[in-house]
N, C-alpha and C positions, 0 to 999 in steps of 0.2 A: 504494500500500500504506500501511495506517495505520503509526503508531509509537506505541511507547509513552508515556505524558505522565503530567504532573504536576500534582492540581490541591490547590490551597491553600485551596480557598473556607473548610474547617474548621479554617483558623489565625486566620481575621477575629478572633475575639473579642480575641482576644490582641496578633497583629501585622497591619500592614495590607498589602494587596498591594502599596502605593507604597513602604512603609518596606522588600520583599522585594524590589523589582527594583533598589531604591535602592543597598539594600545588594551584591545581586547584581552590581547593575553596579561597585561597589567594590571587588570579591574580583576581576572580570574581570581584576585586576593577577597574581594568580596562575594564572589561567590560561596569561596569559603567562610567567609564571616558568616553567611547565611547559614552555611550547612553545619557550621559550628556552634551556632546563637550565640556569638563571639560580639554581636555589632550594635550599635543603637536600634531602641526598640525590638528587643530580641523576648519580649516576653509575649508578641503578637506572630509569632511565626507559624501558626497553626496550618497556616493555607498549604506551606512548602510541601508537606504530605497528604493533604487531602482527598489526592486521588484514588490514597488506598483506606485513608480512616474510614473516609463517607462510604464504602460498600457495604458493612454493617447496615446503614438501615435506608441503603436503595427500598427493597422491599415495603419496607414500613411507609415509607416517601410516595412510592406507586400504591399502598394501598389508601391511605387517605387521599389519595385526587381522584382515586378511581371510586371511591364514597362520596367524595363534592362531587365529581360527576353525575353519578346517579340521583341525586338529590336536588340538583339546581342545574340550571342551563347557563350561569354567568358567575366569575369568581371575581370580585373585587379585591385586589394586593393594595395594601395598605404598606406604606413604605417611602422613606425620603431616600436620600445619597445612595450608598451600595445597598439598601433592602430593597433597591425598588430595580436600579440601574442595570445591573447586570443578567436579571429573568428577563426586564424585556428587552434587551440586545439579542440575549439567543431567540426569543418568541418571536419577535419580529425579522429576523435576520432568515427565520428559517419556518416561517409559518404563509398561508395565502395572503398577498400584497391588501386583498380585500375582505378580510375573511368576516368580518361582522357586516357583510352584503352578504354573504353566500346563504344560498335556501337550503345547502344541505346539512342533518345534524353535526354540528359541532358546539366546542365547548368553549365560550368567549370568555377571556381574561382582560380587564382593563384594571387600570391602577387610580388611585387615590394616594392623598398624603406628601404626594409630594410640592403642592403648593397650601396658599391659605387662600386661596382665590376663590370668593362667592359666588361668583358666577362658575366656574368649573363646577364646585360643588350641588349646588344649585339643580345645574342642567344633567349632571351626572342621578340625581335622584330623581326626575323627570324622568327617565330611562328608570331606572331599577323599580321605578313604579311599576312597570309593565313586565320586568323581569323576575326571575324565581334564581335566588342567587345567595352565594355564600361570602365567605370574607374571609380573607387571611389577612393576619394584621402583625406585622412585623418592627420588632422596636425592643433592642433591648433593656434600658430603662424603662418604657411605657409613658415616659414624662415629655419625649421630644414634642415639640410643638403641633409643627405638621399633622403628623399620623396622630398623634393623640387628638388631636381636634375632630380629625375626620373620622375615626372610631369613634370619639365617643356620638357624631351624631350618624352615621353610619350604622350603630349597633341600634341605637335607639330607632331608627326606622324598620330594622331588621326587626327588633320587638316586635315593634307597632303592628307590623306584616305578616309575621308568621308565629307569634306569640315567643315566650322566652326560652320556655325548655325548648322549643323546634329552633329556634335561633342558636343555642348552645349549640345542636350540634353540626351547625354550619358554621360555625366561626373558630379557625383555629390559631394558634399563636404561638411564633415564633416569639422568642425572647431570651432571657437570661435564666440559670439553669435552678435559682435559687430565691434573690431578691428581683427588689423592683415595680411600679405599679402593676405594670401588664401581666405579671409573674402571680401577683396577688390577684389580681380580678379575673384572671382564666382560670385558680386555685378556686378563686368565690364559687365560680359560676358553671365549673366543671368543662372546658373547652378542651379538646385533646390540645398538645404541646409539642412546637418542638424546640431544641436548645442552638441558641447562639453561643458557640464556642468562647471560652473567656479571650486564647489566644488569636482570635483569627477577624479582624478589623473589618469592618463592614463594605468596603470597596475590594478585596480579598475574598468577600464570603460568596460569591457565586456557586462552587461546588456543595456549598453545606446549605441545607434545609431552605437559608434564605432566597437563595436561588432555584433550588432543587425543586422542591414543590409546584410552585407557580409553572415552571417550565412542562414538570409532568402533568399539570393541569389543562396545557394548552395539547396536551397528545402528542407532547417529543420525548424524543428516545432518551429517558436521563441516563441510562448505563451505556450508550455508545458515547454521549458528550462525558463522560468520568473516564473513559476508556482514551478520549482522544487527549485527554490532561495528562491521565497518566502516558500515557507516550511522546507527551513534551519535556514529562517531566525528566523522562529517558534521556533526552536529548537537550536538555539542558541545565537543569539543576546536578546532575550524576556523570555530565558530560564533559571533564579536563582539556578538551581541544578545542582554545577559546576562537580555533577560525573555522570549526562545524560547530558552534555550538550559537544558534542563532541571533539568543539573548545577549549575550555577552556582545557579539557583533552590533546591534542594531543599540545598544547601550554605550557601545563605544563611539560609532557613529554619530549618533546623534552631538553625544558631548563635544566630542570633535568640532562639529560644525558649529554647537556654539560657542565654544574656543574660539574660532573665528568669525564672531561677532554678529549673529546671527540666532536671535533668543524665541524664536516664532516658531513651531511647528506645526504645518496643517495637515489633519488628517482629511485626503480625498480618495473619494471611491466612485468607481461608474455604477454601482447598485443600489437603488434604494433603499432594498433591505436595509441594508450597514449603517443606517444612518442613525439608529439607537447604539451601535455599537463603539460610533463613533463619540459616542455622548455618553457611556460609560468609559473609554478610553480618556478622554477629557477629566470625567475624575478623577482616574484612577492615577496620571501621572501630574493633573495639576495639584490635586490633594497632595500627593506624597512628595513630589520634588518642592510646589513655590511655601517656601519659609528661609528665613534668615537673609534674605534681602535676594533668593536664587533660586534657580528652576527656570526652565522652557514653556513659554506660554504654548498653552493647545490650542488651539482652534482649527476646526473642519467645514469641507464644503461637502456637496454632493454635486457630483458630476453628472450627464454634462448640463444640468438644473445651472450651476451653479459659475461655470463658464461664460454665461452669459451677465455677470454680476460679477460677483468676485474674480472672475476670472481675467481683469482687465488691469486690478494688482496684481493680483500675482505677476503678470504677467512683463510690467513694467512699472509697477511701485518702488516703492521702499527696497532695498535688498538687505530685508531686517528678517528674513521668513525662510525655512526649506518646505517641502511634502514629505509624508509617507504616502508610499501610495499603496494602497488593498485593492489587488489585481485577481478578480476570479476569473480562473481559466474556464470552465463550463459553466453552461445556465442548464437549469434544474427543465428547463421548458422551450420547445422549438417551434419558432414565426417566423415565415418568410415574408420578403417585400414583393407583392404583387405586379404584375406589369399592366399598364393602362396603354391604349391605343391612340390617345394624341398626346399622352406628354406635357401635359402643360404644366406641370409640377416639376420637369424636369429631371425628373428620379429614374427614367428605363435603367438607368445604369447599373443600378441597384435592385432589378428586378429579380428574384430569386434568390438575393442572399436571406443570407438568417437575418436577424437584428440584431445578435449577438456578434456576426463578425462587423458591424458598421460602428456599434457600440465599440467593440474590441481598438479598431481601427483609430476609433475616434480617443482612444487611449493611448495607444503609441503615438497618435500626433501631438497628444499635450504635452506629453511626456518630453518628446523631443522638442516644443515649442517654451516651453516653460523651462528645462536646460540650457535652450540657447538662449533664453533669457536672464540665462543666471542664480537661476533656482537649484541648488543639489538637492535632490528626489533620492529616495530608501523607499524601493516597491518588497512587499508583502505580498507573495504569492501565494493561493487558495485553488486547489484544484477544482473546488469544489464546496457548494452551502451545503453540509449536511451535519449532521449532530457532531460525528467526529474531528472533523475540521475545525466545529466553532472551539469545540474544547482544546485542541491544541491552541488556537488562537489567541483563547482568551488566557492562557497559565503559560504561554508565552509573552504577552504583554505583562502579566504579572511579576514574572521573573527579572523580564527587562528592567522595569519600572525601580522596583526593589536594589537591583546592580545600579542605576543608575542614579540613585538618592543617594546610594552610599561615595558613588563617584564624588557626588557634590557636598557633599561631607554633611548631609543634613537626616535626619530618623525619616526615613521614608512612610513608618508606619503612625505617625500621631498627626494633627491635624488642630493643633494650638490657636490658630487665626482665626476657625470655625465657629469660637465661642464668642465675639466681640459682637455682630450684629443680636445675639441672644441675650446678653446681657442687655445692650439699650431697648431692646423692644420690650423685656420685661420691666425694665423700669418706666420708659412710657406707659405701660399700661397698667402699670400701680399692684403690679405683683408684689404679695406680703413678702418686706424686707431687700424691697430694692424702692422705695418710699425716698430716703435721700440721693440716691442717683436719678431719680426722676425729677426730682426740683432741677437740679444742676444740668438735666438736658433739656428741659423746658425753658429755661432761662435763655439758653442758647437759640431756640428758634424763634 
């Protein structure tokens, strides 16, 4: 079976492949920090084994979704940052582009929690009005803002709809394995349970329960996506040859290029799928890398959506920015371009390809167009969307992300900055014992 790789050749102008294995092999000290829990933030490394901890309760995982299933036609995930981001990256990356249009049974998953926004919420129960649906609601304190807001009025319409003990046993919860609100009110109330690991940080937890569930709930295969981690993990974490070992490559590159003054990096892809994936990606390396005044800013486009807009800096802006570029070589689905007898669109030319080689096509030109503009590009090749792919994919970014915090001499796994907008908005809003910080920011506006 293939895997997915890494190729650099559109860094040449910039850096060279010797100065990237060189370096790579440099970092390989942190790989070992990792595998030693030698490094900052080493009491969060639960993820590194994941692939093999979480088979224990695969099973248990497939059988509560295949219970929300039977029970309800709609799962509501309840979840901010990593509880929410990385189920739907895989769910969307690898599910029908339209699938709550389709008339045929399926099991529709959408998310909550992850804003405060009235109107989201609002229109999202206008909908659940009409639907027969469950809740997973994920948090391991139970206090975060977000999802606790939208639980609590989320559960309470769930009451209101199907009375309380029938609500119990659609409502299940991810949380902490002991303490905590959520931990206490699914104890009250009797809700099955499952555990957020102490070690394993919420942008990280994709393999465990937090991710796990929701994905088998939308009808993907969670034991080929554990199957494909663990085969990166093969290939990367356990893997000494830091110029086949993908992570440590695509960890050294990048830092490289911001060495040479260059702190942007945008994640672009020709699939829509990706575009959640790109937006877990986003956290995953702005969380862990930007603190102590460093880190590479993320941002992503969607191609070729996005060519037509952004595509005009990149192209000739700033040269403050590189690409990744996420290259699937095959589409899951085969369209051809028809042929028309006058032409007046001008497209015969294109009569009888696929869409996928115009697409394709249309990737090699940016590629080459945005290089000769000055842009160094690091393409991420994907044989293939399917369960085992995303999972290499995504404990490949992981691994990356992690070698490359370390690079920048900062804890890849805490997330310190997080808590400064939380603090003002509770003192604005006169939460007991933030009373004198709210005078003092009142004052200010």
């Amino acid at each position: 079976m293939e895997n997915i790789s890494i190729n650099l050749k559109n860094t040449g102008k910039f850096i060279s492949f010797e100065e990237i294995g060189a370096y790579a092999q440099l970092s390989s000290r942190h790989l070992d920090s990792l595998n030693s829990g030698s490094g900052p933030g080493n009491d969060f490394l639960g993820w590194l084994s994941l692939p093999d901890d979480i088979l224990p309760q695969l099973e248990k995982i497939e059988k509560t979704a295949k219970h929300l299933r039977s029970v309800s036609d709609t799962t509501v995930v309840i979840g901010i940052g990593g509880s929410y981001l990385g189920a739907r990256a895989v769910i969307e990356a690898l599910s029908h582009t339209f699938s709550p249009l389709l008339k045929t049974k399926h099991h529709d998953v959408i998310f909550a929690g992850q804003n405060i926004c009235e109107d989201y919420l609002s229109d999202l129960i206008e909908i659940l009005d009409g639907r027969n649906y469950s809740i997973v609601v994920i948090s391991k304190s139970g206090t975060t803002t977000e999802p606790a807001i939208a639980f609590r009025i989320l559960r309470d319409h769930l009451e209101k709809k199907v009375g309380k003990l029938a609500a119990a046993e659609r409502i299940i919860a991810i949380t902490d394995a002991k303490k905590g609100a959520l931990r206490s009110l699914a104890e009250t109330n009797g809700y099955e349970t499952f555990i957020i690991p102490d070690n394993i940080g919420g942008r990280y937890s994709v393999l465990t329960p937090v991710g796990l569930l929701p994905v088998a709930l939308s009808g993907l295969d969670i034991k080929m996506l554990v199957k494909g981690a663990k085969s990166m993990e093969d290939l990367t974490r356990r893997n000494k040859n830091a110029t086949s070992n993908p992570s440590l490559l695509y960890a050294a590159a990048r830092n490289l290029i911001l060495q040479g003054g260059r702190s942007i990096e945008i994640m672009a892809g020709f699939t829509p799928r990706l575009h959640f994936m790109s937006e877990w990606w986003k956290q995953l390396f702005g969380e862990s890398e930007g603190k102590d005044g460093k880190g590479i800013f993320p941002a992503s486009v969607d191609m070729t959506t996005d060519l037509h807009s952004m595509g005009q800096y990149i192209q000739d802006g700033q040269r403050i920015l590189f690409e990744t570029m996420i290259s699937v070589k095959s589409p899951g689905k085969k369209l051809t371009i028809p042929m028309e007898k006058d032409d007046s669109d001008e497209l015969n030319y294109l009569a009888g390809k696929r869409l996928s080689e115009v697409n394709h096509n249309a990737e090699i030109g940016t590629t080459i167009a945005h290089n000769d503009g000055n842009v160094p590009i690091i393409t991420i090749n994907i044989p293939t969307l399917n369960e085992y792919y995303i999972g290499q994919l995504m404990y490949f970014f992981e691994m990356a992300s992690a070698i490359s915090g370390y690079i920048l001499d900062v804890n890849p796994f805490d997330q310190p900055g997080v808590e400064a907008y939380k603090k003002n908005m509770f003192a604005l809003l006169n939460k007991p014992g933030f009373e004198e910080a709210g005078k003092k920011l009142k004052e200010r506006l």
